[in-house]
Backbone bond lengths (Angstrom), bond angles and torsions (degrees), N, CA, C in turn:
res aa  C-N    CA-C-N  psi(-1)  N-CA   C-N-CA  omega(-1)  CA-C   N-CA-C  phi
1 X - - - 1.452 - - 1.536 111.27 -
2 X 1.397 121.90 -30.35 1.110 109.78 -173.04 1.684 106.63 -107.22
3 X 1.024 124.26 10.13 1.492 112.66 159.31 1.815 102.93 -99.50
4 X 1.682 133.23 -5.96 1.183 121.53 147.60 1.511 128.43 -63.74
5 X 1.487 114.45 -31.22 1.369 114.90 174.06 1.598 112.44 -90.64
6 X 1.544 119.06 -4.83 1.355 119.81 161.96 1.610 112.28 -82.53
7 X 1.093 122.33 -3.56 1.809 125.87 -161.00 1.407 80.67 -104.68
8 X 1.690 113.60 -59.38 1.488 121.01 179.81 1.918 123.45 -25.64
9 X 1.548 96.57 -39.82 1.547 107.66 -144.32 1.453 80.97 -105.34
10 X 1.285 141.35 -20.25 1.600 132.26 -173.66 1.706 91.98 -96.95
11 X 0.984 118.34 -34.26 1.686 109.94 178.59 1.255 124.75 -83.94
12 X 1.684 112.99 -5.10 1.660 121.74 149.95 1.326 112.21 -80.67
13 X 1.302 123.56 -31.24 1.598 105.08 170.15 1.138 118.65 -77.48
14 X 1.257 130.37 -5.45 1.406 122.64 167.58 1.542 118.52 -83.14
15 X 1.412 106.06 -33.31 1.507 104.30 174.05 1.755 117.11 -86.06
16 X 1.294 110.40 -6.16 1.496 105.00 -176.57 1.487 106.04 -96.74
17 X 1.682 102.68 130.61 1.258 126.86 -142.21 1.738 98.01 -122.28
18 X 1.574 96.40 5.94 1.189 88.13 -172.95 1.763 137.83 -80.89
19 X 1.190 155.92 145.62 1.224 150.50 -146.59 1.356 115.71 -106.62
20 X 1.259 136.86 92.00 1.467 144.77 -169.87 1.823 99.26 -100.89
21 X 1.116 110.27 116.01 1.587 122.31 154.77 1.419 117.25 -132.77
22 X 1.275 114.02 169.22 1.187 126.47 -157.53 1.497 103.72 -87.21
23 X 1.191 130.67 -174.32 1.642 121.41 171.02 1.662 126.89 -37.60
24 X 1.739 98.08 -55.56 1.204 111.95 -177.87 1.957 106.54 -128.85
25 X 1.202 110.66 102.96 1.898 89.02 177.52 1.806 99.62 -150.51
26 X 1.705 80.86 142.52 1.630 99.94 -170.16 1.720 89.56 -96.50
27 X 1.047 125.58 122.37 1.607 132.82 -177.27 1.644 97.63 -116.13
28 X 1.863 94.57 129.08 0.989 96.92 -163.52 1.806 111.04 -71.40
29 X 1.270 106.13 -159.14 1.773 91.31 175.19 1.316 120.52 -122.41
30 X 1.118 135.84 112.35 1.346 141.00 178.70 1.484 124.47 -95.55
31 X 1.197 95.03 124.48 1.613 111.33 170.77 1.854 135.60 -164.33
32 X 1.221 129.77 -140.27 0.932 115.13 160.01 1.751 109.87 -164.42
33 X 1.717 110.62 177.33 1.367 99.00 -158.27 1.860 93.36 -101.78
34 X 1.042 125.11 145.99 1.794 131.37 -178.10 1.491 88.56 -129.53
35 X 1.609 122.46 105.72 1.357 131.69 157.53 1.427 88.74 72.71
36 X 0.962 110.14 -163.68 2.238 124.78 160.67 1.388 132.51 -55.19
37 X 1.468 90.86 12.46 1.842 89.44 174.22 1.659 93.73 -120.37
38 X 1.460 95.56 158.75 1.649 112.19 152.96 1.174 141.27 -110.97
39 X 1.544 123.79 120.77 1.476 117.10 -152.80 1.478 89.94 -114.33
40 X 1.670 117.06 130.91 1.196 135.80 -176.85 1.453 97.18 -108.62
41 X 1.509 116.33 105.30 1.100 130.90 178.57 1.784 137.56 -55.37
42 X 1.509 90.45 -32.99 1.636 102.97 -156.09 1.981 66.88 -125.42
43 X 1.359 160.10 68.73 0.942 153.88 118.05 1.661 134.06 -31.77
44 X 1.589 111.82 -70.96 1.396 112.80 155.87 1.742 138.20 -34.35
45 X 1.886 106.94 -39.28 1.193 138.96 -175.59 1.781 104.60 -59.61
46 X 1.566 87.48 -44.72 1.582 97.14 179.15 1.469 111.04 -68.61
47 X 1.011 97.74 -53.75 1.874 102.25 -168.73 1.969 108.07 -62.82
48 X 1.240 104.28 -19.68 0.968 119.09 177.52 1.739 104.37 -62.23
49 X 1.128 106.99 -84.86 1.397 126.63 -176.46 1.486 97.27 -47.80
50 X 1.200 142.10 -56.61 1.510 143.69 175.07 1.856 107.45 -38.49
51 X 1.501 105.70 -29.59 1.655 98.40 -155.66 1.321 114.66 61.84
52 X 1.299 123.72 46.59 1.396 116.04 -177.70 2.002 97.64 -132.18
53 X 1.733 127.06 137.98 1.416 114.66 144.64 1.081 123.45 -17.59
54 X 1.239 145.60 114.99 1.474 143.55 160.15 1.654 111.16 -47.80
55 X 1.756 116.18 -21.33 1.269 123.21 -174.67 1.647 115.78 -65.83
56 X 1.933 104.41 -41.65 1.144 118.41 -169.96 1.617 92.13 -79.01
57 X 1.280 104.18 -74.94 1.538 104.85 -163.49 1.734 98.76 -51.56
58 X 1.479 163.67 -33.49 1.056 151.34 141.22 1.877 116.38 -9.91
59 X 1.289 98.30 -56.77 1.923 127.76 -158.43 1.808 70.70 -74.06
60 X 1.057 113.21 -81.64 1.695 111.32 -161.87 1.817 107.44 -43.17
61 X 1.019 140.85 -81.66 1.424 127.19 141.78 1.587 133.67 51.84
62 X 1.784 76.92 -97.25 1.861 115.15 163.43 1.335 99.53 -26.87
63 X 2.093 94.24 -81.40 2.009 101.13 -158.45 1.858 88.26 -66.66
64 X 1.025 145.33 -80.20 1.459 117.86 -146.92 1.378 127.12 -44.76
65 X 1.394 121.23 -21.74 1.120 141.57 -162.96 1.795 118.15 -92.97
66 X 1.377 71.85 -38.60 1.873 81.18 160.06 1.742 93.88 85.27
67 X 1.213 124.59 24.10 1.215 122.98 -146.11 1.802 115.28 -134.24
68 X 1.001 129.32 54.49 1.451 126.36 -157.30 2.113 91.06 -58.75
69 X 2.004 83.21 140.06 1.551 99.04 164.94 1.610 134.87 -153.42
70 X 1.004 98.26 -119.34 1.518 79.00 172.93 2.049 90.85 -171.17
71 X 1.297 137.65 152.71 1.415 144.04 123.54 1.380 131.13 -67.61
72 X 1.561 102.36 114.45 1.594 122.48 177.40 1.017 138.83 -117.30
73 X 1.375 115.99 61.67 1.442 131.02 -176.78 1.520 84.22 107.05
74 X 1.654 112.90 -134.11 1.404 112.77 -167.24 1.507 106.76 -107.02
75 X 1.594 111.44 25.78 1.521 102.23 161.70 1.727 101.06 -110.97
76 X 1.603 101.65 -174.72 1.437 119.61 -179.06 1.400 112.90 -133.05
77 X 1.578 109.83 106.71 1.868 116.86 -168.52 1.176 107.87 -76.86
78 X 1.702 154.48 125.20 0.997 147.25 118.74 0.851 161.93 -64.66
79 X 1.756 150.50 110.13 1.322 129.80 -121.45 1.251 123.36 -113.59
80 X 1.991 91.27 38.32 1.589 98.62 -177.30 1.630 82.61 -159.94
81 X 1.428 104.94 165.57 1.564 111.03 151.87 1.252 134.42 -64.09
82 X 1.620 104.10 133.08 2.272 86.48 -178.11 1.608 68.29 -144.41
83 X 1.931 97.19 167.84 1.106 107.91 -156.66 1.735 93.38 -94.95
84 X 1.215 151.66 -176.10 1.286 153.23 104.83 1.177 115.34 2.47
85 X 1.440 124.80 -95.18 1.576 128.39 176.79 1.346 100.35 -30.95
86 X 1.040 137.20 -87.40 1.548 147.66 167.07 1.668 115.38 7.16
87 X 0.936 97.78 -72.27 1.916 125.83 172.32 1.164 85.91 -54.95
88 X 1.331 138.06 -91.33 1.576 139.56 -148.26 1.940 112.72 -55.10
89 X 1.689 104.63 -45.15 0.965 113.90 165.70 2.063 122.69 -49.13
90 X 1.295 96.09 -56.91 1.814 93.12 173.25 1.818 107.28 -64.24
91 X 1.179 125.52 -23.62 1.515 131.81 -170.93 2.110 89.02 -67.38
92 X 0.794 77.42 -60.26 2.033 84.36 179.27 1.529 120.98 -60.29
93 X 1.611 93.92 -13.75 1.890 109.54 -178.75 1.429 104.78 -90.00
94 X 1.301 96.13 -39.61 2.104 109.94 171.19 1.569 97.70 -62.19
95 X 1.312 126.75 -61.43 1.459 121.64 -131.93 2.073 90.70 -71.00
96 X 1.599 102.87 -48.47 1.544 105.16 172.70 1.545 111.95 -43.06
97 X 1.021 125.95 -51.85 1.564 134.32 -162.14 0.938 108.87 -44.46
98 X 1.852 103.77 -61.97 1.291 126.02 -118.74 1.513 111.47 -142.51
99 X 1.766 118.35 -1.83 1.310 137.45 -164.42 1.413 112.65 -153.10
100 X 1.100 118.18 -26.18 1.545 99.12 170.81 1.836 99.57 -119.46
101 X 1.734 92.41 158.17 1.308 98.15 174.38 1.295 116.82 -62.83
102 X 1.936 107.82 156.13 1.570 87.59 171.98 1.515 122.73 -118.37
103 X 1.811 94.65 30.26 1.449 101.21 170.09 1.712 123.47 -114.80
104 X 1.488 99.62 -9.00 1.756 122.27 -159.23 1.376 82.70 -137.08
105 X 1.253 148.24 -26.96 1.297 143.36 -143.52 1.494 118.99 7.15
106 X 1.347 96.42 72.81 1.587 106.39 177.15 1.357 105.52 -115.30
107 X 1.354 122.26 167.36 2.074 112.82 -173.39 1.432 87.56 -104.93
108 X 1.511 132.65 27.50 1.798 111.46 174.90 1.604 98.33 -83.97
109 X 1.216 109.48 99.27 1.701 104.55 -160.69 1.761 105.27 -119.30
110 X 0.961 109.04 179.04 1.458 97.89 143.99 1.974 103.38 -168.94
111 X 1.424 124.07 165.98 1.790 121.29 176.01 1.546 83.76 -93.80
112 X 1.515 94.62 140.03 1.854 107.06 161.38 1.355 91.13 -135.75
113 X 1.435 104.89 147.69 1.588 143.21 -157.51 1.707 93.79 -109.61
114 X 1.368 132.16 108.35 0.775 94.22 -170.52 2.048 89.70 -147.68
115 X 1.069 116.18 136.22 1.711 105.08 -167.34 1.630 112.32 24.26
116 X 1.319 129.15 87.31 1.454 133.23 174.07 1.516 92.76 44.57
117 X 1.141 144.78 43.08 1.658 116.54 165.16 1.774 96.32 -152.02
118 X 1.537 112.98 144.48 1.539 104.58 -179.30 1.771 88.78 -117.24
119 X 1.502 81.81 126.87 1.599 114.65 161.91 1.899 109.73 -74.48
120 X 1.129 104.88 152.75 1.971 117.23 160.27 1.283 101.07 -116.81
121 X 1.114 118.27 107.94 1.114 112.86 172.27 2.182 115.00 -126.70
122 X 1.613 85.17 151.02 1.402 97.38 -150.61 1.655 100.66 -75.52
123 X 1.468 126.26 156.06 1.432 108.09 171.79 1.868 104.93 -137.18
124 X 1.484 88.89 33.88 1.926 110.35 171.41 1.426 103.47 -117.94
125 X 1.239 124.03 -48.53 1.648 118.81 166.36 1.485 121.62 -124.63
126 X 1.226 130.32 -6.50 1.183 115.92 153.84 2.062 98.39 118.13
127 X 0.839 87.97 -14.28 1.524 99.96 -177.94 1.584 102.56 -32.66
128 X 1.275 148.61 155.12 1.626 146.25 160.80 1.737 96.96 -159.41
129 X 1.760 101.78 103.67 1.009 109.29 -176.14 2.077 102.05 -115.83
130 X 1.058 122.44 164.73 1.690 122.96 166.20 1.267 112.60 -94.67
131 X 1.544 107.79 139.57 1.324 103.15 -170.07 1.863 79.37 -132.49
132 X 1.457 90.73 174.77 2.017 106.15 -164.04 1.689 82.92 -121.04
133 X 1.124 97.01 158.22 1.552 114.59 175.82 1.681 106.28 -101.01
C-alpha cells in the first residue's frame, strides 16, 4: 500500500501544473533556441505570476523584441533569435510599464479598459493613471 501511494504522490507532481509565486516575483525566462526561433519555455508561468493576459504581455514582447510570434500551450515561439538577458531585460520593461504602480510602486495593480484607452490602476493606493501601448 505504501509504495502505491508513493507511485501515487510522484505521478501528481508530474501532472500538477499548478503555478505558486510568492506575493510579488519577476521569474526569469527560460528556454531555448530550435533553428532561428526562440522558444520561451516557462512563458504562461510568467504571465501567471505577473497577473497579466499572456495575450497583452505576449503583443508587448513581439514590438520590443522586434520579433513576431505566436503562444503554444504554455510556451512563447519566436521567429528569430533573442538572447536571454534580452528577454529578461524587456520582462522588467513590461513589469515597470505595466505592473508596478507608478506612485507607491507596488504590483497590486490591475489594466482597465476604459473608453478606447487602458488605465493601470493601483489597488494599494488608488492611484489610476493612462498608460500608451
Amino acid at each position: 500500500m505504501e509504495e502505491y501511494e508513493s507511485l501515487l504522490d510522484e505521478a501528481f507532481k508530474k501532472v500538477d501544473k499548478t503555478v505558486v509565486c510568492d506575493r510579488f516575483e519577476i521569474r526569469k525566462a527560460e528556454g531555448h533556441h530550435e533553428g532561428n526561433k526562440t522558444i520561451i519555455t516557462n512563458f504562461m508561468p510568467i504571465a501567471s505570476c505577473l497577473r497579466r493576459k499572456p495575450e497583452q504581455f505576449a503583443k508587448f514582447l513581439f514590438k520590443e523584441l522586434a520579433a513576431p510570434g505566436e503562444i503554444a500551450g504554455e510556451r512563447l515561439i519566436l521567429t528569430r533569435k533573442v538572447s536571454s538577458e534580452l528577454v529578461n531585460e524587456k520582462i522588467k520593461k513590461y513589469v515597470s510599464r505595466f505592473v508596478t504602480c507608478l506612485n507607491c510602486k507596488k504590483p497590486d495593480t490591475e489594466l482597465v479598459d476604459e473608453a478606447n484607452k487602458v488605465y493601470l490602476r493601483c489597488l494599494a493606493c488608488g492611484t489610476k493613471k493612462e498608460i500608451h501601448n
